[in-house]
N, C-alpha and C positions, 0 to 999 in steps of 0.2 A: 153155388146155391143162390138162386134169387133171393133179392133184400127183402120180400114179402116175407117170404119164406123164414126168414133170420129176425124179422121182427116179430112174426109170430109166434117162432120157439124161443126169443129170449122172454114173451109177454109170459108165455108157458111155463117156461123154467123159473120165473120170480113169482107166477103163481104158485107154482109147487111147493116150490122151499119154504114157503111161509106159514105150509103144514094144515092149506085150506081152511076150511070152516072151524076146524077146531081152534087153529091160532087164531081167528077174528073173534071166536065165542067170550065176549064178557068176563069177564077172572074173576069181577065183583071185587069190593072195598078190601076186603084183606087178605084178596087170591093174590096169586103172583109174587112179584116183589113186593108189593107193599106186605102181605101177608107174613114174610120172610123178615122186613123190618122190622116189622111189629115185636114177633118174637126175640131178634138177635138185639135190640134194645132193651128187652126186660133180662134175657141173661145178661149181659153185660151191668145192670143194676142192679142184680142179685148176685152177681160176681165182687161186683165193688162194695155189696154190703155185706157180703160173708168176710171179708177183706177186714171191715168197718166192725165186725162184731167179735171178732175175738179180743182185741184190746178193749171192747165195751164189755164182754161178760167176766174177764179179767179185775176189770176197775169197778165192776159190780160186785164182785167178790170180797174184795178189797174191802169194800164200804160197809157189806155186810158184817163181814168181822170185825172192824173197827165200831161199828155199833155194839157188837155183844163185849167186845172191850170196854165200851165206853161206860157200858150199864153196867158192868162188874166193877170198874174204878170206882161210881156210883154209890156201890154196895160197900163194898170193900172200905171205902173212905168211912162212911157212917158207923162201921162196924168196929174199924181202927179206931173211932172216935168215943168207942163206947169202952174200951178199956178199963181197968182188967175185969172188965163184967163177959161172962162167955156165954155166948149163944146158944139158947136149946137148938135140939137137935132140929123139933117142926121148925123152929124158926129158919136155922140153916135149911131145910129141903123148902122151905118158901121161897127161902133169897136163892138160892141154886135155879127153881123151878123158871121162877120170874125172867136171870136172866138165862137160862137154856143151858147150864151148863152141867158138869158131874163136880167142879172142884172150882177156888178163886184164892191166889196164892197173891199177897202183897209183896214187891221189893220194894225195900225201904233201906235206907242208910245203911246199904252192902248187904242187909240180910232178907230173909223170905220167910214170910207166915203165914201158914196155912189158914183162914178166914171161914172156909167152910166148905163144907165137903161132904158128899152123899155118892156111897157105894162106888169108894173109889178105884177105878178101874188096875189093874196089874201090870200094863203095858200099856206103849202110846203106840199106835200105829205110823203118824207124822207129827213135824212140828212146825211153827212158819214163826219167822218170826219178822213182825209188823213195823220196824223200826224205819229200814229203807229197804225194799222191794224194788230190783230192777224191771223195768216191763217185761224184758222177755221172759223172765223167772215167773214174776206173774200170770203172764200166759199161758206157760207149761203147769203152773201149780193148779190155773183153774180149768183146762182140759183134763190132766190127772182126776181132780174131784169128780169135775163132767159122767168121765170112763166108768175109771174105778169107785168112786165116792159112793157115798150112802150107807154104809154100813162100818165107819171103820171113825175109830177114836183120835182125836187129834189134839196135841197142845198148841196155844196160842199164847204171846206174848207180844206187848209193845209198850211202850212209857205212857203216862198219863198227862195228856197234852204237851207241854212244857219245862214238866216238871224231871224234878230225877227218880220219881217213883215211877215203878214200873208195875202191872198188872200180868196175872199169869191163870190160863182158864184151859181148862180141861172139858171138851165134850165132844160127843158123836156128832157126825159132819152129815146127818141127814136130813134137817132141815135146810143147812144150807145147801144141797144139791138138790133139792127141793122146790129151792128159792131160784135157782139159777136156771134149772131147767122150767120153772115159770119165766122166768126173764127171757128167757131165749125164745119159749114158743110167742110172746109177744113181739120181740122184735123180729122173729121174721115173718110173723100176718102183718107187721108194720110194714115193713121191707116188701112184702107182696104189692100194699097198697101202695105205696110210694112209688114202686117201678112200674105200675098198672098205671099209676096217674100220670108219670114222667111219661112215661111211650106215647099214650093215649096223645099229648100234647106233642110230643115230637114228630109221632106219626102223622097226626093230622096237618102238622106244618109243613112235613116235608112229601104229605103228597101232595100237597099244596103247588110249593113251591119246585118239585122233582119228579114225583110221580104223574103226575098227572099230564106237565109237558111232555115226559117219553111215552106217555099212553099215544099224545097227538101226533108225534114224529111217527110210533109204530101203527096208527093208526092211516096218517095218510102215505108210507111206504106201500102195507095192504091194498090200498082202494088203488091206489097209481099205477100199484103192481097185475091187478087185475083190468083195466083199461089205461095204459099211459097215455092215448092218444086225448082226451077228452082235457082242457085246458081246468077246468074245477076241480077234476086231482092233484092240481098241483099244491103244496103245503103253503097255506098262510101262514106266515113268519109274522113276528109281534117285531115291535121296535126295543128291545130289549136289548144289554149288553152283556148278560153274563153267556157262560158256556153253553147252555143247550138255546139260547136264542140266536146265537152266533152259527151251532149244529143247524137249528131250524133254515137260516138263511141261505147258508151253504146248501143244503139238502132241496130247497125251493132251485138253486140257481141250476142245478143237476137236475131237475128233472124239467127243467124248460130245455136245458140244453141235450139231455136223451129227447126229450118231444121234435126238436128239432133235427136231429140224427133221425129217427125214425120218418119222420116225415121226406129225408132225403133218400132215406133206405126206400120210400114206396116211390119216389120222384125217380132210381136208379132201377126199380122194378118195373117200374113203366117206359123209361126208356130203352132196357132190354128189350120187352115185348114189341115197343113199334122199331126198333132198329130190325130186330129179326125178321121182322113180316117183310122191312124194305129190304131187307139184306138178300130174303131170297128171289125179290123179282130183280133186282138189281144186278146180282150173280148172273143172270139168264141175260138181261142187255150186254154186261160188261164181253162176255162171252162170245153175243153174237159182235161188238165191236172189235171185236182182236180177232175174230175171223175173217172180217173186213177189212181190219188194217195189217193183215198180211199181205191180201194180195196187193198193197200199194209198194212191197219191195218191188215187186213184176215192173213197177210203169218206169218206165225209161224217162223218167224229166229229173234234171236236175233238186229241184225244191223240193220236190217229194223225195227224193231218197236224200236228202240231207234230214228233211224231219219224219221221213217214217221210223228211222230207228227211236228217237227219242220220241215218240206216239206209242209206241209197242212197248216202250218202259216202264211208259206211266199208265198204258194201260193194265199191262201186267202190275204193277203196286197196287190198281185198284184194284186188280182183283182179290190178290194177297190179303188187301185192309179187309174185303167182304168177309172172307176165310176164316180171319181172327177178329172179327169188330165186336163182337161178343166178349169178349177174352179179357174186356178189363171189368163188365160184373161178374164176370163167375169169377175171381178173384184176385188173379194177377196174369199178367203178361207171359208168353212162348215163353221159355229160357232162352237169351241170344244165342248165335250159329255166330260167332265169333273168327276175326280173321284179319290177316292186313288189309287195311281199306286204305287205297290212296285217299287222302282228305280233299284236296283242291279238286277232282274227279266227283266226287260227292256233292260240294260247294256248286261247284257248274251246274251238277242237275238241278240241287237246290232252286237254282237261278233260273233255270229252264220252267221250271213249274210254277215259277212265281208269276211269269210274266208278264213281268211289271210295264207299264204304256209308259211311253217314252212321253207323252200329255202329262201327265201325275207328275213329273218333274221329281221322282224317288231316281236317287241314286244308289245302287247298288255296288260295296268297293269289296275285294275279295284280299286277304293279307294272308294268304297261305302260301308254305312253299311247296313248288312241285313233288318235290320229293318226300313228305310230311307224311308219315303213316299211323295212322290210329288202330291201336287190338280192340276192334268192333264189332258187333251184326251191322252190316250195311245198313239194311232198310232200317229197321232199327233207330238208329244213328241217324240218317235220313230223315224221318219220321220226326225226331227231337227240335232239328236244328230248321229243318222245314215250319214246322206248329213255329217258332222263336222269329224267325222271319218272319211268316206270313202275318203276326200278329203286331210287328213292327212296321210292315207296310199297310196294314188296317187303321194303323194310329197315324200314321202319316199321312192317308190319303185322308181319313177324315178331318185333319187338321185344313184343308183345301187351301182357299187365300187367307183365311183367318189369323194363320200364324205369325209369328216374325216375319219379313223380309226378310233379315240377314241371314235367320236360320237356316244353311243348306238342307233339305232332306234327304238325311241319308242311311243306309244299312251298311253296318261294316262287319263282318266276316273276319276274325282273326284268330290265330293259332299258332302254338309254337311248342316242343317236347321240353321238359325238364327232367331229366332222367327217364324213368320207365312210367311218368305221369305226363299226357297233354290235354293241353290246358284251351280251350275254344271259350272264345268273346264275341255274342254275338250283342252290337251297341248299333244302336239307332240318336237320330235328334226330334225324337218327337216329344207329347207333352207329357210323356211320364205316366208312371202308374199312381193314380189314385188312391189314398189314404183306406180305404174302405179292401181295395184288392189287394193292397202291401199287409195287412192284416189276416186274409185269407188266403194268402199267396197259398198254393198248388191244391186246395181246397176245392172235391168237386163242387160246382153247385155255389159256390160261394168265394170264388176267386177269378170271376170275372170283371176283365179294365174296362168293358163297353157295356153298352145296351144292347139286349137281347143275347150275349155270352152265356156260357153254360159253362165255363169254368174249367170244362173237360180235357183241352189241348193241355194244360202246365200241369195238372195231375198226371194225365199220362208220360208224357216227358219225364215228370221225375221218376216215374217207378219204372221209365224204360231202363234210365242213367244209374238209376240206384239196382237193378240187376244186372250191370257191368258193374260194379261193385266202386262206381263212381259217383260223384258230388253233383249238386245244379243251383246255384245260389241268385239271388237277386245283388247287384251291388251297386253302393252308394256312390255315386261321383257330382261332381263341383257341377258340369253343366248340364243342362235341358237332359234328359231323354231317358232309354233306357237302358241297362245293360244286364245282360246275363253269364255268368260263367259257368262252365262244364268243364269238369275236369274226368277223363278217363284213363284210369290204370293200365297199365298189359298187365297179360294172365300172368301168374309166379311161374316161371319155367321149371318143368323137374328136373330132378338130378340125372335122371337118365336120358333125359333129350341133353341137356344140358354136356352130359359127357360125351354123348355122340357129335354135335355139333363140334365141341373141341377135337374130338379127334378126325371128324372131318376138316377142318380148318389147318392141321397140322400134315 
């Protein structure tokens, strides 16, 4: 697929998913997540005050009865103080009425006197008694009223402050459930307001501070996403160090570096297109060349039939290259036609192609032994170690007289097996790869040693090497130059070749 083509469906696909115009459409202040906030803040305070209000309508209870207690000791005390004079009856249903009760019974010095009483009831429905009240008892006694309350008789007892008298009150629990569920509808319109105010003040801080930065992250994702090429899509980042400024940063440094991808996607789009246009006049020369350099087997001289065969090789590779020159944008490489390749056989051609002038003062040293077989595609293989030279004696010639004296210029060619892995060293003494290409190393477009490079030879090489299911590294050594290592596997032999062979062998 052309990189045009890939830029344009990925520019598509990030348009899509972002759910078009409707994901750009405004959410408004308390659409979206803030909206979402908004709400799960005031549950959360109306959780915590339902939490907060039963041990308050509890201890409201509490306080209530200890009041109608406190008025009956009151009563009670004056009444004990008026001894042995006995109270009309109006006057008892005044002191009753006053403090809300049916009956007010004193304990005194172990005993109990009824003080005064009106229409006194036949049975107590509960009793509580005021002394020490554990909270949780509390709780339960004033959800009981809550419920069931309102209609049902209840005795109440507790001591009168400090003392050893005790007070004891008889009456219907309906003002005080009365009282409570007053108490209750108040605090929770209080509770309303308190969690309306608390949101109100969280929310506006933390769109502040949160919402409002994911609006601009998801806001310049959208714009990016619908033109990346354009440089003012890209996300201004604040100088900030918490989490979503550090997102922001990150987020900016991806989308220069997608701007930069992309822009090498149409730079690999446009070299498709003019390689193709030369690819096909150039097939018709190369063509009509090797019909021509056939008939130079015919001529009977010496130097031509030593160098027509190797004329007729490289002419045929070039045609081979026109055949597949396409092959590394549509996406990767033929799969290799793998095989024993004599290595030192290869190396020679290598040498043959390079032909290096004996003027340029390159030396060429070859460390292979004859016998040294590599499981390769020739060409292939060819193609890697050719790009790895040629680029060694482009450093070297251009180094001219500039260089060291002492430094000899040279390329050296070496190899050796290690089990079913060989390993080739292709090392020069020139001035090295530059800090800028050791960073883009096999990087199209961006791992070229020279001026006017395209990067393209050490890309190709690797993704030749890494479909022989082998390695291609840069490596560091002590002096001047360069060096490259290749190391390529042999195929796994099966079991079935594997048993034939032994039993051929036997």
């Amino acid at each position: 697929m052309p990189a045009s083509d890939q830029a344009d469906k990925l520019s598509a696909s990030t348009t899509a998913s972002d759910g078009g115009s409707d994901a750009r459409r405004p959410l408004g202040l308390f659409g979206g997540l803030s909206g979402k906030l908004l709400w799960l803040i005031v549950v959360c305070i109306m959780l915590a005050e339902v939490l907060i209000f039963f041990p308050s309508v509890s201890a409201m209870r509490l306080r209530w009865l200890d009041e109608r207690l406190s008025a009956a000791a009151a009563a009670a005390i004056v009444i004990d103080g008026l001894q042995p004079v006995e109270l009309t009856r109006a006057l008892q249903k005044e002191t009753l009425d006053a403090t809300g009760t049916k009956a007010i019974v004193l304990r005194k010095d172990g005993t109990s006197r009824l003080l005064a009483t009106s229409d006194m009831p036949t049975s107590v429905d509960e009793q509580y008694d005021l002394t020490n009240v554990p909270a949780l008892t509390a709780i339960g006694d004033a959800l009981d009223t809550l419920i069931f309350g309102g209609d049902r008789m209840i005795r109440v007892y507790g001591p009168v402050q400090d003392t050893n008298t005790g007070v004891e009150v008889v009456m219907k629990d309906k003002h005080l459930r009365n009282a409570m569920l007053l108490y209750s509808r108040n605090v929770f319109l209080l509770s309303i307001l308190i969690s309306l105010f608390t949101a109100t003040l969280i929310f506006f801080a933390l769109n502040r501070i949160l919402i409002h930065p994911i609006r601009r992250l998801t806001g310049s994702m959208q714009e990016f996403s619908s033109d990346p090429e354009k440089p003012e899509h890209v996300f201004a980042s604040d100088g900030g160090r918490d989490e979503l400024s550090v997102a922001g940063r990150h987020l900016s440094a991806m989308q220069l570096e997608l701007q930069k991808t992309l822009k090498q996607q149409k730079n690999l789009a446009a070299l498709g297109l003019a390689v193709s246009k030369i690819n096909h006049d150039m097939r018709n020369i190369l063509a009509s060349a090797q019909l021509m350099s056939d008939r130079l087997v015919d001529v009977d001289d010496p130097m031509v039939k030593r160098f027509a065969p190797k004329l007729l090789r490289t002419i045929d590779r070039a045609v081979g290259y026109t055949t597949e020159v396409l092959s590394y944008g549509q996406a990767t490489e033929s799969a290799p036609r793998r095989r024993a390749v004599r290595l030192s056989v290869l190396i020679e051609d290598v040498k043959d192609m390079l032909a290096i002038d004996v003027q340029s003062g390159v030396e060429f040293v070859e460390q292979v032994g004859l016998d040294l077989e590599v499981d390769a595609d020739n060409e292939q293989l060819f193609r890697v170690i050719h790009n790895l030279c040629r680029n060694a004696l482009q450093a070297l010639t251009a180094m001219g007289d500039a260089g060291n004296a002492e430094v000899v210029k040279r390329i050296t060619v070496s190899a050796q097996r290690v089990g079913s892995v060989v390993s080739i060293i292709v090392d020069d003494t020139g001035p090295g790869m530059p800090p800028k290409a050791r960073q883009n190393l096999f990087a199209a477009f961006r791992g070229s040693a020279r001026s006017g490079g395209t990067g393209l030879g050490l890309a190709i090489a690797r993704e030749l090497v890494l479909a022989h299911g082998g390695t291609i590294a840069l490596v560091e050594k002590p002096s001047v130059g360069t060096q490259f290592r290749i190391e390529i596997p042999d195929r796994p032999v099966s079991l079935e070749d594997y048993r034939s062979r032994t039993l051929h062998e036997k």
